[in-house]
N, CA, C and O atoms as a Maestro MAE file, in Angstrom:
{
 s_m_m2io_version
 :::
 2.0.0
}

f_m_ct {
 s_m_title
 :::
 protein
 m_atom[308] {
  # First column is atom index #
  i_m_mmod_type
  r_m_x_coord
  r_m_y_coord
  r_m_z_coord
  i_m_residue_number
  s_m_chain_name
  s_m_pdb_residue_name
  s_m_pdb_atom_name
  i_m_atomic_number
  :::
  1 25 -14.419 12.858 -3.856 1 A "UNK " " N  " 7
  2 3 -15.598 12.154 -4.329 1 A "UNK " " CA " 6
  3 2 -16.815 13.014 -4.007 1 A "UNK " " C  " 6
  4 15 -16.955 13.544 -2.905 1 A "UNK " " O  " 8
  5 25 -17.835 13.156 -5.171 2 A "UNK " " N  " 7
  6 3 -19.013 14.106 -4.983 2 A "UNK " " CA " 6
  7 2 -19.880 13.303 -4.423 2 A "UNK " " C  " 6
  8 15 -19.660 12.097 -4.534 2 A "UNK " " O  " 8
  9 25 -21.212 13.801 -3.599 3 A "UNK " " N  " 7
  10 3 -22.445 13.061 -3.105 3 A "UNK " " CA " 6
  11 2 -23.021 12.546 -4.494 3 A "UNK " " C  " 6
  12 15 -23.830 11.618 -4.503 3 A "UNK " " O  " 8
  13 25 -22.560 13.211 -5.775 4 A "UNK " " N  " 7
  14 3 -23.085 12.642 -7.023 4 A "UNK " " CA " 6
  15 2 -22.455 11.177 -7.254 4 A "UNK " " C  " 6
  16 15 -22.982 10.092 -7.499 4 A "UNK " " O  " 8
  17 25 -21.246 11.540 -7.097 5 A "UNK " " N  " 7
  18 3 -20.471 9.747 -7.108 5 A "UNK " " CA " 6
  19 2 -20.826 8.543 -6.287 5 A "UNK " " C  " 6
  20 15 -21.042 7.350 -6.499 5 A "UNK " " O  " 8
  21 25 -20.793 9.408 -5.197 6 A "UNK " " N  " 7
  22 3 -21.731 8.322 -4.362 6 A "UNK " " CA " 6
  23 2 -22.805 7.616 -4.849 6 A "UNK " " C  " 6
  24 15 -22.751 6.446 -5.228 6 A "UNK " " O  " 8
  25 25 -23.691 8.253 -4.842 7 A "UNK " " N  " 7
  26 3 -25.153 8.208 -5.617 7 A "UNK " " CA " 6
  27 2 -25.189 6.746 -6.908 7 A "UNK " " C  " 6
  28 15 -25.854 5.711 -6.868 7 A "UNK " " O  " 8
  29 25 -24.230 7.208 -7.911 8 A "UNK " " N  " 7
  30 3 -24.230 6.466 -8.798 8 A "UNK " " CA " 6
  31 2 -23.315 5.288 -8.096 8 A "UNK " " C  " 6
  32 15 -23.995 4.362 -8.539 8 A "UNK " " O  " 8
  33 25 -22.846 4.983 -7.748 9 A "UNK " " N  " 7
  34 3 -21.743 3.745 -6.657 9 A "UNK " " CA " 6
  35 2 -23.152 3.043 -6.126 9 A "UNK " " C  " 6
  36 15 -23.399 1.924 -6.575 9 A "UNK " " O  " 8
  37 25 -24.044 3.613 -5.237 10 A "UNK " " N  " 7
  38 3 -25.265 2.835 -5.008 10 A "UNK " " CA " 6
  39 2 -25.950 2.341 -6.276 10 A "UNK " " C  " 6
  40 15 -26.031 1.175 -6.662 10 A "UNK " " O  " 8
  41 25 -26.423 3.431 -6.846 11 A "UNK " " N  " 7
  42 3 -27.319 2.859 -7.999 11 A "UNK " " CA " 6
  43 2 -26.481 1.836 -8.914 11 A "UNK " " C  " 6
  44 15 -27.241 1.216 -9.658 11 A "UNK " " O  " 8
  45 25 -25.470 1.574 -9.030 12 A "UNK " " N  " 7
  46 3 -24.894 0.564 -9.938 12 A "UNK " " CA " 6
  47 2 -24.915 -0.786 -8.919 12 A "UNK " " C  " 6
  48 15 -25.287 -1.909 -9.260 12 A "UNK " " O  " 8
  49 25 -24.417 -0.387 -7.572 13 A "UNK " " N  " 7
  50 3 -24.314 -1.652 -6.967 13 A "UNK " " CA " 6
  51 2 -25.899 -2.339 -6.810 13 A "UNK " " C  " 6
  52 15 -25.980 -3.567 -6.834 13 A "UNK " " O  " 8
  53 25 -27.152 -1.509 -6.650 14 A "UNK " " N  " 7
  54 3 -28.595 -1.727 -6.585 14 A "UNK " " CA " 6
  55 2 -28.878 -2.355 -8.142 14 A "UNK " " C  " 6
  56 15 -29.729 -3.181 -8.469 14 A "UNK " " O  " 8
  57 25 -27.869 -1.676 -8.978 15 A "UNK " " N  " 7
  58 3 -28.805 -2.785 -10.670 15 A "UNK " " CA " 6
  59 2 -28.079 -3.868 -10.507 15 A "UNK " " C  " 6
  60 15 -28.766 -4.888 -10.461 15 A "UNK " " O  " 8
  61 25 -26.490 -4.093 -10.360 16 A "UNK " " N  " 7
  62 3 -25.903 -5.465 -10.080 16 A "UNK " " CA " 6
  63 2 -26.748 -6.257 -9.030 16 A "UNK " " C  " 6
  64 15 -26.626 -7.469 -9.202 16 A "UNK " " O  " 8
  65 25 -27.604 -5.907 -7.952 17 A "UNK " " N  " 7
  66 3 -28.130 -7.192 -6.905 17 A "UNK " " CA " 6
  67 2 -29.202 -7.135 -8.150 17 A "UNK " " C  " 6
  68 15 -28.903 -8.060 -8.904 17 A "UNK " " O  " 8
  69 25 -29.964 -6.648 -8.495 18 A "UNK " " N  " 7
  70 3 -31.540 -6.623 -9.348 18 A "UNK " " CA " 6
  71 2 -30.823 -7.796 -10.475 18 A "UNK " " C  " 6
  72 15 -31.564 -8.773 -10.589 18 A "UNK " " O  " 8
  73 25 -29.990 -7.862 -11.027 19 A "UNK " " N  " 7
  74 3 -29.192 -8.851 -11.881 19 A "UNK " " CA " 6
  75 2 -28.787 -9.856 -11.050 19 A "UNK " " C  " 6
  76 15 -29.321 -10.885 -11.465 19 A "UNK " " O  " 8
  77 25 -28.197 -10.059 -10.205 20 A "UNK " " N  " 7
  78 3 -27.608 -11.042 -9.603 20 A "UNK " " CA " 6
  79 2 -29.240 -12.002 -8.796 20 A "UNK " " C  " 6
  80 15 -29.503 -13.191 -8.621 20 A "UNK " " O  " 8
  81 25 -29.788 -11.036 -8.582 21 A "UNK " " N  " 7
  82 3 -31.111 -12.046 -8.844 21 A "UNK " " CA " 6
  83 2 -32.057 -12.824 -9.731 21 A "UNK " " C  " 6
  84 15 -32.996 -13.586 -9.500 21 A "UNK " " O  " 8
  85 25 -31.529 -12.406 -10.731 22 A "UNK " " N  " 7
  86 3 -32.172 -13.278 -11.819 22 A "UNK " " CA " 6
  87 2 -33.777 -13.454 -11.876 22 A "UNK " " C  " 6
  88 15 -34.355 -14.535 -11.996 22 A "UNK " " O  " 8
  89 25 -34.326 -12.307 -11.776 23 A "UNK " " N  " 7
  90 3 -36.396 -12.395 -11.682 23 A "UNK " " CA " 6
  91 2 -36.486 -12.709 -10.913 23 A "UNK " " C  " 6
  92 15 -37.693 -12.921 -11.023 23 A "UNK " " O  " 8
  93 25 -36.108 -13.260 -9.271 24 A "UNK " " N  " 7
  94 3 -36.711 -13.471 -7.819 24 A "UNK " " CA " 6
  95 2 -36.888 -11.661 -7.441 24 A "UNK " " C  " 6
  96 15 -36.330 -10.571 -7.574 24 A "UNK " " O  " 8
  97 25 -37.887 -12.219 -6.986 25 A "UNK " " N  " 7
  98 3 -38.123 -10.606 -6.010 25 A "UNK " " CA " 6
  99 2 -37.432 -10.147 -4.608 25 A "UNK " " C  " 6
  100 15 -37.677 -10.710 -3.541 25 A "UNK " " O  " 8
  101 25 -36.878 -9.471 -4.696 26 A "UNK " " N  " 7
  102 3 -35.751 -9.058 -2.576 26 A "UNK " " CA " 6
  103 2 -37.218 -8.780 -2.129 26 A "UNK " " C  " 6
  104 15 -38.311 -8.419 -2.566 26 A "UNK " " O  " 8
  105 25 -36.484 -9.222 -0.828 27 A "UNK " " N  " 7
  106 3 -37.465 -8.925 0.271 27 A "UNK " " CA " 6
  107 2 -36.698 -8.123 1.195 27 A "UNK " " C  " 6
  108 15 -35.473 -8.002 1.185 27 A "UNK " " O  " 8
  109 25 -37.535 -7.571 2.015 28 A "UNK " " N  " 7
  110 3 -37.139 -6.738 2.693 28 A "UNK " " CA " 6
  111 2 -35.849 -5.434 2.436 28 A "UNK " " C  " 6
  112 15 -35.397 -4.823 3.404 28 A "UNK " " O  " 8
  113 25 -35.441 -5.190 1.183 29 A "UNK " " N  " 7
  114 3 -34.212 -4.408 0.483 29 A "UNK " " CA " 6
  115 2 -34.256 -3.306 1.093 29 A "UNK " " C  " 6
  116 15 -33.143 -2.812 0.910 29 A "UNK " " O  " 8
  117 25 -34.805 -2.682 1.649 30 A "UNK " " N  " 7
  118 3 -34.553 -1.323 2.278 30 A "UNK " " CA " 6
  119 2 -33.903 -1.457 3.513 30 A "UNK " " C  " 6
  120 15 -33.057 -0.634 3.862 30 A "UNK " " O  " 8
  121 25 -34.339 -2.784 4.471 31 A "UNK " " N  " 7
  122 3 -33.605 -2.514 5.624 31 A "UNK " " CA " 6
  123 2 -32.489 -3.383 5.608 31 A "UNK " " C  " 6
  124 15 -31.678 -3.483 6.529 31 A "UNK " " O  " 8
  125 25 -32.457 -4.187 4.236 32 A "UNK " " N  " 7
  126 3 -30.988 -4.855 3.707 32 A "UNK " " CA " 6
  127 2 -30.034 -3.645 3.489 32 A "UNK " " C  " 6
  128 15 -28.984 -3.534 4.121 32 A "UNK " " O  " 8
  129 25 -30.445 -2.767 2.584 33 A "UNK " " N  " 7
  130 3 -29.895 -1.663 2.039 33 A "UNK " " CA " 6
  131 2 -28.975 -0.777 3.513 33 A "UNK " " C  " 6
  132 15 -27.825 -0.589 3.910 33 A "UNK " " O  " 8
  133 25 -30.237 -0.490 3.850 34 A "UNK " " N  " 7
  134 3 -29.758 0.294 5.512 34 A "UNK " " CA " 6
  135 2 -28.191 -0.176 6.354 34 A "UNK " " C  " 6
  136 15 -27.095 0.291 6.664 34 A "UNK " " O  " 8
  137 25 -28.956 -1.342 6.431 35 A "UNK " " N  " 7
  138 3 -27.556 -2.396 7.300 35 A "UNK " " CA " 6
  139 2 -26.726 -2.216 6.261 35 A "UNK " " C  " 6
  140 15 -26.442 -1.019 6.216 35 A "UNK " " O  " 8
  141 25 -26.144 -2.883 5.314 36 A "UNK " " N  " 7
  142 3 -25.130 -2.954 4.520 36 A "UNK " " CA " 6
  143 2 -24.193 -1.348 4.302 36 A "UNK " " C  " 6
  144 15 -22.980 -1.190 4.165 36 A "UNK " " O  " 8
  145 25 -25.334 -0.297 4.340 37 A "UNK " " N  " 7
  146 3 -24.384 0.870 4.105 37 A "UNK " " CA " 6
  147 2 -24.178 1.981 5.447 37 A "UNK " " C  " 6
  148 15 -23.593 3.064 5.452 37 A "UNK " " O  " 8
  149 25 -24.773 1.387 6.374 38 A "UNK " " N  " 7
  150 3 -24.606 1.705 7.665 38 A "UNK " " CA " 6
  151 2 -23.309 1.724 8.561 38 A "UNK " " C  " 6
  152 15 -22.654 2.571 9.169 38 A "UNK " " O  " 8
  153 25 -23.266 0.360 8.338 39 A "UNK " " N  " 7
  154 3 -21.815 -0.348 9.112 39 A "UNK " " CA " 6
  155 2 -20.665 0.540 8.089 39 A "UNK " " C  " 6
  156 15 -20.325 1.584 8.645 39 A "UNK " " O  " 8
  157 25 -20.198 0.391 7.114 40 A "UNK " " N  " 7
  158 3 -19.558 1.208 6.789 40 A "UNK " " CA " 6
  159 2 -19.052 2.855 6.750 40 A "UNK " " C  " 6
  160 15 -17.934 3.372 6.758 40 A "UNK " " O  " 8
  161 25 -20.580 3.465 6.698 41 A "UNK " " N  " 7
  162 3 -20.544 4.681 6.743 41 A "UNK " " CA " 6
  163 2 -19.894 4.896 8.618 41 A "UNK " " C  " 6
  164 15 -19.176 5.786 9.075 41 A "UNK " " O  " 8
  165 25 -20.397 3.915 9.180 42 A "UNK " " N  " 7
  166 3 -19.891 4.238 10.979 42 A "UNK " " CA " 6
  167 2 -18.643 3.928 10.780 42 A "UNK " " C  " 6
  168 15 -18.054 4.912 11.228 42 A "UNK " " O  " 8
  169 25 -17.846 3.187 10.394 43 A "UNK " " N  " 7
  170 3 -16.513 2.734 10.505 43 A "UNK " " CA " 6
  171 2 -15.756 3.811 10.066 43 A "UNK " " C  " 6
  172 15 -14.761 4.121 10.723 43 A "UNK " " O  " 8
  173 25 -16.077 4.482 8.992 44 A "UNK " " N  " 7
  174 3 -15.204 5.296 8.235 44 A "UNK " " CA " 6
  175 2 -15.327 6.601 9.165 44 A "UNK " " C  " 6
  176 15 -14.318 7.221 9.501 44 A "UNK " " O  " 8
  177 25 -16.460 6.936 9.514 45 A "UNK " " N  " 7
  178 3 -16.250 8.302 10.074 45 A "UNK " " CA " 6
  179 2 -16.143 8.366 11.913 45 A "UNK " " C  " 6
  180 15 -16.056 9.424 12.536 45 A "UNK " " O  " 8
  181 25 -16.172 7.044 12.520 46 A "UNK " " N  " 7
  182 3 -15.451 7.065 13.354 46 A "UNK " " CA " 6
  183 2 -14.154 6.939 13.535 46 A "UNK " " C  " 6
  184 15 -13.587 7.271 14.576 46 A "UNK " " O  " 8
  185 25 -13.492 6.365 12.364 47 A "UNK " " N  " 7
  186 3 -12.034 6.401 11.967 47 A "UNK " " CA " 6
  187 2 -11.048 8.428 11.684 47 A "UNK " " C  " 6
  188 15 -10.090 9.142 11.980 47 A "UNK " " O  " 8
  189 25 -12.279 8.311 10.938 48 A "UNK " " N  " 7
  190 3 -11.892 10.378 10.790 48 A "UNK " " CA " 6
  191 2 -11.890 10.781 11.956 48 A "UNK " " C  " 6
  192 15 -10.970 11.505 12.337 48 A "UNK " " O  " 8
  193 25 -13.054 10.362 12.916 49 A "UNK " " N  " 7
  194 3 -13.299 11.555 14.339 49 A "UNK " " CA " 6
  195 2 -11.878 11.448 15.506 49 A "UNK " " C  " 6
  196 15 -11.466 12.220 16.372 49 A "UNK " " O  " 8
  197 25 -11.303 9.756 14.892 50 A "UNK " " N  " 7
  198 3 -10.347 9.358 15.995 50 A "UNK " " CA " 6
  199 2 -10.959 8.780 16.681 50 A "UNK " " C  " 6
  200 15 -10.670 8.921 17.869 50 A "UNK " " O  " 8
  201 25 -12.154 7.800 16.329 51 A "UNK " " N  " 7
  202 3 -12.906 7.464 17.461 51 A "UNK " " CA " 6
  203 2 -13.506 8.423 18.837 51 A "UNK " " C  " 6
  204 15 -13.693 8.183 20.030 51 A "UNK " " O  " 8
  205 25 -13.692 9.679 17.898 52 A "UNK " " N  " 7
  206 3 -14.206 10.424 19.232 52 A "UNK " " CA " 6
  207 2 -16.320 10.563 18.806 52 A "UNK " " C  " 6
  208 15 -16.917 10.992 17.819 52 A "UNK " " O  " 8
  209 25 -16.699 10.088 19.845 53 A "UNK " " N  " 7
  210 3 -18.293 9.698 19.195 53 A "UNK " " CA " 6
  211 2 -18.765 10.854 19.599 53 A "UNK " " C  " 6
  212 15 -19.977 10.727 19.425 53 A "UNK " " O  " 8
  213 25 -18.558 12.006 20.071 54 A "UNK " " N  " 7
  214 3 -19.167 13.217 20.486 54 A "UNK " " CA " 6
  215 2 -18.989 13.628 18.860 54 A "UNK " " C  " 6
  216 15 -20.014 13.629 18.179 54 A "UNK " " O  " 8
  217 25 -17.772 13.957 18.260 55 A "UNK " " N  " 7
  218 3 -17.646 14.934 17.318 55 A "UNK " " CA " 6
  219 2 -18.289 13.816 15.789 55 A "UNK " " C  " 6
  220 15 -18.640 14.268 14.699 55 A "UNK " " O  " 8
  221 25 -18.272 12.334 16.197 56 A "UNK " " N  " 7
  222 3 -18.603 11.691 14.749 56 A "UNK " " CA " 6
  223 2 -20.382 12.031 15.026 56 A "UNK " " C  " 6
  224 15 -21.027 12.599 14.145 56 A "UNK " " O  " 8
  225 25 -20.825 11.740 15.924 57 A "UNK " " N  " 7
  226 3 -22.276 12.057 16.014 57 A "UNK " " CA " 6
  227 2 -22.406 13.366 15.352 57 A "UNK " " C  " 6
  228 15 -23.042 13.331 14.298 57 A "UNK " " O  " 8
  229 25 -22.036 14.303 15.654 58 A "UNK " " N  " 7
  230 3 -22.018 15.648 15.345 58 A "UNK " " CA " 6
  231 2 -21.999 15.580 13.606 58 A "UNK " " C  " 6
  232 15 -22.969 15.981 12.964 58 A "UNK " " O  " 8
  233 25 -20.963 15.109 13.047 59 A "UNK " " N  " 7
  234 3 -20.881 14.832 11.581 59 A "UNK " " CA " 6
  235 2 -22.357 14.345 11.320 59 A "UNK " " C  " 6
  236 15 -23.164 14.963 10.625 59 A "UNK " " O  " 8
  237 25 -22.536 13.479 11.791 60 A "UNK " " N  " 7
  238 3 -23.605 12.618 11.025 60 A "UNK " " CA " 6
  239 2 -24.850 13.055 11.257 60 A "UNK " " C  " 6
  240 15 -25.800 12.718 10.551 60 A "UNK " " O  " 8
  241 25 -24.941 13.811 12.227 61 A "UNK " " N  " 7
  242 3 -26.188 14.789 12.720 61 A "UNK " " CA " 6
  243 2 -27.325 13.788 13.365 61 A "UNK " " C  " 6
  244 15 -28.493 13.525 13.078 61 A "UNK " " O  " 8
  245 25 -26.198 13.270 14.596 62 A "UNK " " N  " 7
  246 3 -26.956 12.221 15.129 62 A "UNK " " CA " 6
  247 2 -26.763 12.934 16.634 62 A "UNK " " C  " 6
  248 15 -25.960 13.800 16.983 62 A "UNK " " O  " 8
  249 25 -27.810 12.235 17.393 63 A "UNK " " N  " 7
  250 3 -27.683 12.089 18.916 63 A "UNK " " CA " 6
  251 2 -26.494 11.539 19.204 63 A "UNK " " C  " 6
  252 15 -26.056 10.841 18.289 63 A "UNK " " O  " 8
  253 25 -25.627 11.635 20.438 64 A "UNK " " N  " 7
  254 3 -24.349 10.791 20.689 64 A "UNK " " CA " 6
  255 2 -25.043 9.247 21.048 64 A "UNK " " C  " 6
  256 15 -24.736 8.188 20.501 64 A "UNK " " O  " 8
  257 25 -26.083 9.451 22.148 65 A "UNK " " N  " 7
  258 3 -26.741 8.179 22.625 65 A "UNK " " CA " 6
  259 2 -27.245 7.206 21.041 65 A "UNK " " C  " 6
  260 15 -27.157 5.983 20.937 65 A "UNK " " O  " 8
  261 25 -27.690 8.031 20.101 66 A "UNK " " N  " 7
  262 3 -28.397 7.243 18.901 66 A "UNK " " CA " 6
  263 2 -27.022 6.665 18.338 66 A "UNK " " C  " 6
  264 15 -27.094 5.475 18.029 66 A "UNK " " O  " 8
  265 25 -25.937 7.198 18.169 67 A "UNK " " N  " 7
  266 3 -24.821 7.157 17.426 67 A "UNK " " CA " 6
  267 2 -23.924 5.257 18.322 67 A "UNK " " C  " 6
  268 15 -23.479 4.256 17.761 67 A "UNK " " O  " 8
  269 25 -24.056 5.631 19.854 68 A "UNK " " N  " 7
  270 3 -23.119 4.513 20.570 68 A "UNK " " CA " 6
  271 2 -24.554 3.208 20.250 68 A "UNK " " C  " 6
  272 15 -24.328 2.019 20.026 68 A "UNK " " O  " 8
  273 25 -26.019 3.861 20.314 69 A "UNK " " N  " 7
  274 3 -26.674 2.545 20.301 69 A "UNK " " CA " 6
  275 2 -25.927 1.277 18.589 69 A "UNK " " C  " 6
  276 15 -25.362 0.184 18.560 69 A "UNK " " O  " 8
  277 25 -26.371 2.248 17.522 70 A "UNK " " N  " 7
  278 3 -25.818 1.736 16.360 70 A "UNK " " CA " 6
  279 2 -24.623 0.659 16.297 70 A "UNK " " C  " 6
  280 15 -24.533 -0.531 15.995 70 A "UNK " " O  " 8
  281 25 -23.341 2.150 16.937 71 A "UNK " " N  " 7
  282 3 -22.040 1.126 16.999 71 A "UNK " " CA " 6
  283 2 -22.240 0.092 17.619 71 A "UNK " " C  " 6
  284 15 -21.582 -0.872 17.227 71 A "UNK " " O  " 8
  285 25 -23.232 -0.146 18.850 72 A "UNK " " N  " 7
  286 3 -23.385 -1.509 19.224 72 A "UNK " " CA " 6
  287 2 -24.211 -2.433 18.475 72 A "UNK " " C  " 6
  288 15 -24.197 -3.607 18.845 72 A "UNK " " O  " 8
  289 25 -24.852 -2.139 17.589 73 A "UNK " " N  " 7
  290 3 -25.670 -2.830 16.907 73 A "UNK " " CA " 6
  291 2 -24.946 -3.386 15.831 73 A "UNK " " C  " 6
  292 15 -25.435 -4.302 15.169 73 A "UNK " " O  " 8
  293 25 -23.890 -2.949 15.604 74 A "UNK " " N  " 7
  294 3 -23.099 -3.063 14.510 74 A "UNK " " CA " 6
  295 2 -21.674 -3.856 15.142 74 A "UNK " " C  " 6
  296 15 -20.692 -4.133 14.453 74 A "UNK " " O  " 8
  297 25 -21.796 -4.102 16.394 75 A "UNK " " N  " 7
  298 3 -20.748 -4.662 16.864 75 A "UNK " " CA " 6
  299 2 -19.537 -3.943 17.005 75 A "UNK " " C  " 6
  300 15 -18.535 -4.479 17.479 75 A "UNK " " O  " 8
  301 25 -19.560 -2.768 16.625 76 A "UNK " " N  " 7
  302 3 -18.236 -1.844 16.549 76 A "UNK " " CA " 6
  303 2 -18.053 -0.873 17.723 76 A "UNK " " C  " 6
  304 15 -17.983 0.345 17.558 76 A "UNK " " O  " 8
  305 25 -17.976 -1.523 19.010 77 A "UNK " " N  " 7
  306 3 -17.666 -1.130 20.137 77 A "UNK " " CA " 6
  307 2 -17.201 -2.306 20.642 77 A "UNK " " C  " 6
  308 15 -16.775 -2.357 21.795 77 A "UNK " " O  " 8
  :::
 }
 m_bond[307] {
  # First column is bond index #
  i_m_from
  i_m_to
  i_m_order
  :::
  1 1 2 1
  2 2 3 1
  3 3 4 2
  4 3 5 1
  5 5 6 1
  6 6 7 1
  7 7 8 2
  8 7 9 1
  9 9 10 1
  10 10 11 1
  11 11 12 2
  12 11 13 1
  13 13 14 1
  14 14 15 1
  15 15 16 2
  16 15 17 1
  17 17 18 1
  18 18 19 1
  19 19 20 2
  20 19 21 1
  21 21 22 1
  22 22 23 1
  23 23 24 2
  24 23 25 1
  25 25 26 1
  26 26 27 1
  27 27 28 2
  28 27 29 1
  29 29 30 1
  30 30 31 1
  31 31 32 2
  32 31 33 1
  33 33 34 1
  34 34 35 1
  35 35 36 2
  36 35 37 1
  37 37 38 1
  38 38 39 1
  39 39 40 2
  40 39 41 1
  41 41 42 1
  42 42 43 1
  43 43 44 2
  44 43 45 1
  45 45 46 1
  46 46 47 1
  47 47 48 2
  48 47 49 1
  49 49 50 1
  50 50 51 1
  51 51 52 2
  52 51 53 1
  53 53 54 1
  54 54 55 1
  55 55 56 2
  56 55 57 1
  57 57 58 1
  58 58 59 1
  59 59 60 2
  60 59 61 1
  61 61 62 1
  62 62 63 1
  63 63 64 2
  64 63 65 1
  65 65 66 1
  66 66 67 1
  67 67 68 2
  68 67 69 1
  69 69 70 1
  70 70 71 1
  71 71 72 2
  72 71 73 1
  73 73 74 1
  74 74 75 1
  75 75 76 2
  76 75 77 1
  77 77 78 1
  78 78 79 1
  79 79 80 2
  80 79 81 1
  81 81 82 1
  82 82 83 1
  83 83 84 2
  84 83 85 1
  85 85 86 1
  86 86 87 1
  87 87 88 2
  88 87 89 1
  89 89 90 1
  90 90 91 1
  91 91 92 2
  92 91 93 1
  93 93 94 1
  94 94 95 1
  95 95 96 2
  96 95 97 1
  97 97 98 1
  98 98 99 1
  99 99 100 2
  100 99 101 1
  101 101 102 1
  102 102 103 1
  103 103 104 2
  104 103 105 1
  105 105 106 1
  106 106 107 1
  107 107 108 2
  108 107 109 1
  109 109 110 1
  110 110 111 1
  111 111 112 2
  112 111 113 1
  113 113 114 1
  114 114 115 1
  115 115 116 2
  116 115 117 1
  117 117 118 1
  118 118 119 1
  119 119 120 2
  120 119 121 1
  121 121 122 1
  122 122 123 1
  123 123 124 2
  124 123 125 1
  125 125 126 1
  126 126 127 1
  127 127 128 2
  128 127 129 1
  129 129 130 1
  130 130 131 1
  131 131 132 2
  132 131 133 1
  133 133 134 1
  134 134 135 1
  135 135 136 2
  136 135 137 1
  137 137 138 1
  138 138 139 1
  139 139 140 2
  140 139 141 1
  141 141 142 1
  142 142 143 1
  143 143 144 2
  144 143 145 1
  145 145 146 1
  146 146 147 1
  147 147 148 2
  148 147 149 1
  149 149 150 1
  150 150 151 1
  151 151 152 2
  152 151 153 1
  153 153 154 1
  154 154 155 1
  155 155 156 2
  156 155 157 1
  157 157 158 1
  158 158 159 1
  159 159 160 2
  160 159 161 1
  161 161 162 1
  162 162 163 1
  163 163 164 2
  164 163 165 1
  165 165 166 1
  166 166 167 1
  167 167 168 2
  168 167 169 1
  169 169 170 1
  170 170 171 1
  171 171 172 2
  172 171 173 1
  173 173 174 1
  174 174 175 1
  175 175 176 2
  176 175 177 1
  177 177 178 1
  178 178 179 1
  179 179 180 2
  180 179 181 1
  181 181 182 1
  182 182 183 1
  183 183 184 2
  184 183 185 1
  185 185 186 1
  186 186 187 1
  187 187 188 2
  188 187 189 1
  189 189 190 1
  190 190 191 1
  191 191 192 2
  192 191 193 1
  193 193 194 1
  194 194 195 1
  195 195 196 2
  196 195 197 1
  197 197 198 1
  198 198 199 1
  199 199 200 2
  200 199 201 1
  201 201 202 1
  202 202 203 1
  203 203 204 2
  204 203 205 1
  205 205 206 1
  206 206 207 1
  207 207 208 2
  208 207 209 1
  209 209 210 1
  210 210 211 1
  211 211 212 2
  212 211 213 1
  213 213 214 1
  214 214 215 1
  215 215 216 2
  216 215 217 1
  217 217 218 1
  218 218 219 1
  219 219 220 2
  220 219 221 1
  221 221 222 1
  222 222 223 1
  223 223 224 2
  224 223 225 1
  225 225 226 1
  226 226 227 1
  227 227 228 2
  228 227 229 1
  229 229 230 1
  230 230 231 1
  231 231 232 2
  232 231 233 1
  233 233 234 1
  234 234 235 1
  235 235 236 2
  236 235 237 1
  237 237 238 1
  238 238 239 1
  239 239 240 2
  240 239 241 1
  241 241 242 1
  242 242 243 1
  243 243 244 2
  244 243 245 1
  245 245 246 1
  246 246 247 1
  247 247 248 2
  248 247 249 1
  249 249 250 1
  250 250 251 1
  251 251 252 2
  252 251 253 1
  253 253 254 1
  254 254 255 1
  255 255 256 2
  256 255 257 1
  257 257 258 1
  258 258 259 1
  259 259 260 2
  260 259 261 1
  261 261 262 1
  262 262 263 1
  263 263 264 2
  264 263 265 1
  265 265 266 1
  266 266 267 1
  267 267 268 2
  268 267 269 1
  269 269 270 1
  270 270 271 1
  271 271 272 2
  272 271 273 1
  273 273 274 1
  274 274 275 1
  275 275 276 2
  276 275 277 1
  277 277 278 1
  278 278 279 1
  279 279 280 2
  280 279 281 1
  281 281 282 1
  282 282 283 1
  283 283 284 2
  284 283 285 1
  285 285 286 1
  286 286 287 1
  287 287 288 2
  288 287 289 1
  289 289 290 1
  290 290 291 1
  291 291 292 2
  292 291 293 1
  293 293 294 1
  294 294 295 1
  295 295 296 2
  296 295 297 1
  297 297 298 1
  298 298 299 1
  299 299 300 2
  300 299 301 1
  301 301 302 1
  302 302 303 1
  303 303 304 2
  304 303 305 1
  305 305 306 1
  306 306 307 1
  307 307 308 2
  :::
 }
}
């Protein structure tokens, strides 16, 4: 899968909510957006690292400390 596929996977799922709202306006959608593709993106690539948070931080080009705060924020610790 290309970062291009990706890309369009968001933008289709972003016109389906813009539809599934029917003319109400979202509020707050960016840090809806954030959360929703957050938790996933951590699951999957702590699953690749083996659950090792030194080397998934490293992937994600995060701090290790920024990386364990998240998983707790996300409940995935």
């Amino acid at each position: 899968m290309s970062k291009k596929h990706i890309e369009e996977c968001v933008k289709t799922s972003l016109q389906g909510y813009f539809t599934d709202l029917r003319g109400s306006e979202p509020d707050g959608l960016y840090d809806m957006l954030v959360r929703v593709v957050e938790k996933p993106l951590l699951e999957v690539v702590m699953h690749e690292a083996d659950h090792n948070q030194s080397r998934a931080a490293q992937w994600l080009g995060l701090n290790r400390n920024t990386l364990r705060k998240k998983l707790l924020e996300h409940k995935l610790l």
